[in-house]
C-alpha positions as semicolon CSV with decimal commas, in nm:
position;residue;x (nm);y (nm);z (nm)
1;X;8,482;-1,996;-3,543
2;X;8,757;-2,209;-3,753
3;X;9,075;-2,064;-3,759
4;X;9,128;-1,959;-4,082
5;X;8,794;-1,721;-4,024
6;X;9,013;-1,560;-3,749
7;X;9,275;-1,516;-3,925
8;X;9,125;-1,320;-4,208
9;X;8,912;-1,123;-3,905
10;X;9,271;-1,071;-3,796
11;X;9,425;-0,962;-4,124
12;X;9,091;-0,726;-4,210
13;X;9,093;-0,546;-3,902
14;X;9,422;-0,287;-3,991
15;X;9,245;-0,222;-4,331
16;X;8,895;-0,095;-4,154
17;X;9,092;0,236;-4,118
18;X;9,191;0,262;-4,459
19;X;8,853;0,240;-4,591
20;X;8,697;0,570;-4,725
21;X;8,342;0,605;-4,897
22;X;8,359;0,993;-5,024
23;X;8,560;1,268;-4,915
24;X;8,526;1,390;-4,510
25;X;8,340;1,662;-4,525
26;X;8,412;2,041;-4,387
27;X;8,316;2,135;-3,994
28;X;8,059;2,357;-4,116
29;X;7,864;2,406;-4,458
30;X;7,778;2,719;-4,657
31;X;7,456;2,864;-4,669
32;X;7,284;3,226;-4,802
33;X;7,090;3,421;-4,585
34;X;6,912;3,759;-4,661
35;X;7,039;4,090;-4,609
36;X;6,655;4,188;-4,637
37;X;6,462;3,919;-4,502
38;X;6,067;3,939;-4,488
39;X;5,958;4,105;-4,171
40;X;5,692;3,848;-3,981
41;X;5,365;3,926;-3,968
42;X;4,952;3,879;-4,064
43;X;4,849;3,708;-4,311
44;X;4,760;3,896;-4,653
45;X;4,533;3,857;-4,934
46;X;4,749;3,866;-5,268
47;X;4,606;4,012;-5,634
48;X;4,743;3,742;-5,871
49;X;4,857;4,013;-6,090
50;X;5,116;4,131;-5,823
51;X;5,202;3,813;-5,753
52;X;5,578;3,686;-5,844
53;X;5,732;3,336;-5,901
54;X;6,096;3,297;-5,923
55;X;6,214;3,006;-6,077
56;X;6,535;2,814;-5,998
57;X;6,828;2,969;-6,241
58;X;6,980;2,706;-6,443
59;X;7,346;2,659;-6,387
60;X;7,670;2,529;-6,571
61;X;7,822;2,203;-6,470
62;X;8,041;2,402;-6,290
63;X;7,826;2,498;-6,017
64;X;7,570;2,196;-6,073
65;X;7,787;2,038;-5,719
66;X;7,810;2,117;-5,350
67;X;8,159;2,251;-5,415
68;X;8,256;2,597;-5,454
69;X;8,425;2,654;-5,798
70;X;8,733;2,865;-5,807
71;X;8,824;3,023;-6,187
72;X;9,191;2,986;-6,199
73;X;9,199;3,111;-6,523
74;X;9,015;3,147;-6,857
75;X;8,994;2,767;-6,935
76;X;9,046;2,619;-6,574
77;X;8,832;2,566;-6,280
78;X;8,918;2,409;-5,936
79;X;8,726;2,376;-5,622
80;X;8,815;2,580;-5,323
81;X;8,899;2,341;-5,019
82;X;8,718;2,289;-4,751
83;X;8,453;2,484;-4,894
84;X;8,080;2,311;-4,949
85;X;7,713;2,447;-4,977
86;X;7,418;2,285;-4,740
87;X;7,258;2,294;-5,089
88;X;7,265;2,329;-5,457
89;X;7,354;2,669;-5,540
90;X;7,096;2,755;-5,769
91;X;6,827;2,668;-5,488
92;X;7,000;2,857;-5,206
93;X;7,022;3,165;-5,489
94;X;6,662;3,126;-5,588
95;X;6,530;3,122;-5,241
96;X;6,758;3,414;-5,122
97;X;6,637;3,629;-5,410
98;X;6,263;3,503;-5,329
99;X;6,293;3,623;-4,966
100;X;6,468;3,931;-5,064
101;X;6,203;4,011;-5,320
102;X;5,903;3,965;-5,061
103;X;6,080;4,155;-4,788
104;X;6,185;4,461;-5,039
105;X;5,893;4,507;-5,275
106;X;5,601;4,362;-5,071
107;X;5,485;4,162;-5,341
108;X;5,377;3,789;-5,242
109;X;5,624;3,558;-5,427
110;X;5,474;3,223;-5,442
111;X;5,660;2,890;-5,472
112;X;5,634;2,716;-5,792
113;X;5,618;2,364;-5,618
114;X;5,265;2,423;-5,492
115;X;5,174;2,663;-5,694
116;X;4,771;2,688;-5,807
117;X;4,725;3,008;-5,984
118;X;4,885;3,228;-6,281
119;X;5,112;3,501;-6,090
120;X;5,203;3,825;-6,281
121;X;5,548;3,827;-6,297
122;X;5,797;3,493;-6,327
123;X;6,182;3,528;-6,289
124;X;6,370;3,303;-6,399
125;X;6,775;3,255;-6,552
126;X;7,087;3,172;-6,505
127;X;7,323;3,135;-6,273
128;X;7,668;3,221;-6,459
129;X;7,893;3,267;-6,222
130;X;7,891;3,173;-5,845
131;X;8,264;3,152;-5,687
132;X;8,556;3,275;-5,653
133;X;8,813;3,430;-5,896
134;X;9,139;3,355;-5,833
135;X;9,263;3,577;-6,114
136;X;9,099;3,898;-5,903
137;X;9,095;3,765;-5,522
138;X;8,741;3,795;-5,582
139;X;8,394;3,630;-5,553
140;X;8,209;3,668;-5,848
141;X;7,810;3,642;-5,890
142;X;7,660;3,683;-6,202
143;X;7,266;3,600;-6,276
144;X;7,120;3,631;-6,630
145;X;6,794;3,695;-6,535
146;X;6,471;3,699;-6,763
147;X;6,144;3,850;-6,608
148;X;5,808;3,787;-6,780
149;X;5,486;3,978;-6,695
150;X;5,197;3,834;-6,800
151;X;5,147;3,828;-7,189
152;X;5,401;4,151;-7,235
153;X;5,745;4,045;-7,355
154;X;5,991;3,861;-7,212
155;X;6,276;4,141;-7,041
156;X;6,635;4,025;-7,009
157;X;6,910;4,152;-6,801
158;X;7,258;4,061;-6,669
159;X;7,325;4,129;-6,303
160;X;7,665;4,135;-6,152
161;X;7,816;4,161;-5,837
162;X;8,169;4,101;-5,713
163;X;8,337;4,089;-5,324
164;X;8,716;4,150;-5,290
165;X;8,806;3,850;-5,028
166;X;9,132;3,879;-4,764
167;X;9,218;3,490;-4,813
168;X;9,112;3,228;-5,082
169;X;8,932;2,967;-4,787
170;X;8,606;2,935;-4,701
171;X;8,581;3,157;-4,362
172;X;8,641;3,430;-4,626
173;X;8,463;3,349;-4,935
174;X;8,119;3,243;-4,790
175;X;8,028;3,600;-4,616
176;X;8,170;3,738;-4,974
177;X;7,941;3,557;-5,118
178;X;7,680;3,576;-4,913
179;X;7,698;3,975;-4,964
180;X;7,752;3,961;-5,317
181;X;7,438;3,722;-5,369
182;X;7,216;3,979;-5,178
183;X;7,376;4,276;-5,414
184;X;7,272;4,052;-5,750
185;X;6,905;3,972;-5,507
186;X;6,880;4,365;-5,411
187;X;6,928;4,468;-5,816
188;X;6,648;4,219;-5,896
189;X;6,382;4,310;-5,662
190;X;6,440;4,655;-5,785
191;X;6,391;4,569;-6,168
192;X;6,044;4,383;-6,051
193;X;5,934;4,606;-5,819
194;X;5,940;4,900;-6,082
């Protein structure tokens, strides 16, 4: 080793520290689980007709991250700190309101990745609104859902659901969340199971 590689070993060595690639991310990550989950069990032959696919909502740019937006007012959004999903919200939503429309209505819902026949009903949407308020000290979850079954009309609805939370950080806004998620999920399997 020549001395002048040393000495730029030497003068690289305080900067390792300084180096960053991406921002350090929280001790734990958000996730949804279901308030009604589908009880395990035998194995069931499923009429295609009954059958439901639920397709993953579309979302603004807004929720289209990891992060979990924060409406600070009309025109302004931030990101709450410390706050990040183990997924995309729109998947974690759309397999929350899968399992919750299994375990609720009994219907089969089949997954549109490896999906092989026609079912009866397919929900699918938008995600609106998936954070928290800042203007209310409230989580807000809003799902514009559409619900087609078979060759009858397309049905529209807006769902809405919103949690009062104690603090604006994320050991208080994920269970608000959570619950408000499985409100908007609860309201859904009851418009398909009708």
């Amino acid at each position: 080793m020549t001395l002048r590689s040393a000495a730029l070993i030497a003068l690289a060595l305080p900067l390792a520290g300084c180096i960053s690639f991406g921002d350090k991310p929280p001790p734990t990550l958000m996730t949804l689980t279901p308030a009604t989950p589908v009880a395990p069990g035998a194995a069931r032959s499923v009429d295609p007709a009954r059958a439901v696919q639920v397709n993953t909502p579309t979302v603004p740019q807004a929720l289209a991250s990891l992060r979990v937006p924060v409406q600070a007012s009309d025109t302004g959004v931030a990101y709450l700190k410390d706050a990040q999903w183990s997924e995309a919200p729109n998947r974690l939503f759309r397999t929350l309101l899968s399992e919750v429309i299994a375990g609720r209505t009994g219907r089969a819902v089949l997954d549109p990745r490896t999906l092989t026949i026609t079912p009866g009903i397919r929900i699918g949407g938008s995600l609106k609104a998936f954070g928290l308020d800042a203007r209310s000290n409230s989580v807000v979850v809003t799902f514009d859902g559409t619900m087609a079954r078979g060759d009858a009309a397309v049905e529209l609805r807006r769902f809405e659901a919103r949690v009062p939370v104690a603090a604006p950080d994320a050991a208080n806004v994920a269970p608000a969340l959570n619950q408000a998620a499985n409100q908007v999920a609860t309201e859904v399997s009851d418009w398909v199971g009708r």
